[in-house]
C-alpha positions in Angstrom: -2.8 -48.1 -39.3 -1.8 -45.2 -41.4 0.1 -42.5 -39.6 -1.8 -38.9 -38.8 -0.3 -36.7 -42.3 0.8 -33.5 -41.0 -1.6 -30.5 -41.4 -1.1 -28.6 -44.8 -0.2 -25.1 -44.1 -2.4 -22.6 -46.3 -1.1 -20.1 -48.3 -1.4 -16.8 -47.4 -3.3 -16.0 -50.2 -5.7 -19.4 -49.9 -8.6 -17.5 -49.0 -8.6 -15.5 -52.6 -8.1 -18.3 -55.0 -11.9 -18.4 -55.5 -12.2 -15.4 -56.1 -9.1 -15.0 -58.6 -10.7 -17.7 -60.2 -14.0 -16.3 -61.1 -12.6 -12.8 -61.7 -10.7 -15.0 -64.4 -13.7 -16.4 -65.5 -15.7 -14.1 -65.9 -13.3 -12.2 -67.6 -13.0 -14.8 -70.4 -16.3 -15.2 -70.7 -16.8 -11.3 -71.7 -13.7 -9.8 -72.7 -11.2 -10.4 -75.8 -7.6 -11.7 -74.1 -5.6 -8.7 -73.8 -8.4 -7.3 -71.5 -8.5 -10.8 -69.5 -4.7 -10.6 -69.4 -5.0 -7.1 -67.8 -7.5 -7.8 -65.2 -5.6 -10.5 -64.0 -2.4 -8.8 -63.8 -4.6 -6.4 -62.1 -5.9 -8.7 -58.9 -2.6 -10.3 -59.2 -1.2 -6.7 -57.8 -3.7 -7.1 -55.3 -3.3 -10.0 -54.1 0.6 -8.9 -53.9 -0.1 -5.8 -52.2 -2.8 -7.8 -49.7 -0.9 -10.4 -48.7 2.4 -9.7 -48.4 4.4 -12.8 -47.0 8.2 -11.2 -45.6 11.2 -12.2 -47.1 9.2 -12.5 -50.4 9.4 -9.5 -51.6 11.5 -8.0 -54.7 14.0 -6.3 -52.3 14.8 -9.9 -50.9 15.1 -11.7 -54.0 17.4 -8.7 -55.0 19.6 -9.4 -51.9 19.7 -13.1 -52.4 20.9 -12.1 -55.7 23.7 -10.3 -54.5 24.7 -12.5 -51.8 24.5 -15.7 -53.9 26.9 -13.3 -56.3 29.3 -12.8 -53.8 29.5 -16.6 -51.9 30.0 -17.6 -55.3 32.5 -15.1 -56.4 34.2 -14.0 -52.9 37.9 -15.0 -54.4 37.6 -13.1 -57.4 38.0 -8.6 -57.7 34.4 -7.4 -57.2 33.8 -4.0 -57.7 30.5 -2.2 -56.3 30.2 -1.0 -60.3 30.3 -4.6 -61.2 27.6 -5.3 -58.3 25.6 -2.1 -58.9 26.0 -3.6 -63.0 24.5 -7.0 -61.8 22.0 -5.6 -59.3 20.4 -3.7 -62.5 21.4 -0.3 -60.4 23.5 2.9 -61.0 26.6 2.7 -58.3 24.4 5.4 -55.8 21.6 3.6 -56.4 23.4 0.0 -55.1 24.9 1.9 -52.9 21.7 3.2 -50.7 19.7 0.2 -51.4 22.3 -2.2 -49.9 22.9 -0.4 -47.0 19.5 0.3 -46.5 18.5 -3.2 -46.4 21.3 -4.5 -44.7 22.4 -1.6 -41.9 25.8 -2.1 -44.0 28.1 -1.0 -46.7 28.5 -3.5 -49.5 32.6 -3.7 -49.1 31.7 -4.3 -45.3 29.4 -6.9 -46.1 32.2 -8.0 -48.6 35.1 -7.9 -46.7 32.7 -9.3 -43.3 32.5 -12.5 -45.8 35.3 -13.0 -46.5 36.5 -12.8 -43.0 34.3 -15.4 -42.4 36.0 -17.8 -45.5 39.1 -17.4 -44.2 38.8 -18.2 -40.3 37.1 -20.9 -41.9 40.0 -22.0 -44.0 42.6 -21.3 -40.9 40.9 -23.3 -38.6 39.8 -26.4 -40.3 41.5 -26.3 -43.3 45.3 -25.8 -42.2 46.1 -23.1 -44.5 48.8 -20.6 -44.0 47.8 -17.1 -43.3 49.2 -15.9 -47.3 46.8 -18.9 -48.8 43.7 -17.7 -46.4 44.4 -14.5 -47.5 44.9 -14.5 -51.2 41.9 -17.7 -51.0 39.4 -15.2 -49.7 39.6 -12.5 -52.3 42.0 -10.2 -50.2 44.9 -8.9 -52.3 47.2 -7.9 -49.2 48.2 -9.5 -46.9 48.9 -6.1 -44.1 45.4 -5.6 -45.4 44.0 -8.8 -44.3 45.5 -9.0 -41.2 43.9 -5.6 -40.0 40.9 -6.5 -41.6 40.5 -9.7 -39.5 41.4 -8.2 -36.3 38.9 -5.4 -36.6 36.1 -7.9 -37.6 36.8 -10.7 -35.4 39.2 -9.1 -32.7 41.9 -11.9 -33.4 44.8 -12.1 -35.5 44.8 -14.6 -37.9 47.6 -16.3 -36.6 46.1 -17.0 -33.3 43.6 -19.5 -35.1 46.7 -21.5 -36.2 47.1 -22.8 -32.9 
């Protein structure tokens, strides 16, 4: 006895593929390829604009950009002009399009992060409160130290124990 296969979950856009299909066809059937070529970038944007799934769209895939960037650079000097460089944005433009989508400042967001590395890093790692420090990306260690008691409302220090 075979066991019962889980349902498979449709697409949200399932319910057009016939029609994308004929559109397609027909369209080949008529039309020289650059026309067939726009049509279908044509119901493609419909489609898009129809059946929008969230989380999908290019303002996510721009944040997962950035924050992949960062988790992967967190250690290093990051400017917002190198972010707004990698982003594909002017600095103003970075800057209102982060804290649009995220209710936050990117050197919040940055500095947040980092936060997070090094409580990591003092609790489970054993290192000092210089090596967290200079580890996460933070240059200073007076800096730090305010920095993590007005995230997390601790000193760094008092994870040590």
């Amino acid at each position: 006895m075979q066991p019962d296969k889980p349902p498979l979950e449709e697409s949200p856009c399932s319910h057009l593929s016939p029609s994308v299909i004929v559109c397609i066809a027909y369209h080949e059937s008529r039309k020289d390829e650059k026309e067939v070529h726009r049509q279908v970038a044509v119901v493609y944007k419909l489609i898009c604009r129809t059946c929008r799934v969230p989380g999908t769209g290019l303002y996510e895939m721009r944040l997962d950009r950035i924050r992949t960037y960062v988790s992967c650079n967190y250690s290093r000097r990051i400017t917002i002009s190198d972010m707004a460089k990698y982003a594909g944005m002017n600095r103003s433009a970075f800057c209102r399009f982060f804290r649009k989508h995220t209710g936050k400042t990117f050197i919040s967001y940055l500095n947040e992060f980092r936060i997070q590395k090094a409580a990591f890093l003092l609790e489970n790692e054993g290192c000092s409160v210089s090596e967290a420090c200079y580890a996460s990306g933070f240059n200073d260690i007076s800096y730090f130290c305010r920095k993590f008691r007005s995230i997390t409302g601790r000193t760094p220090s008092s994870l040590l124990d």
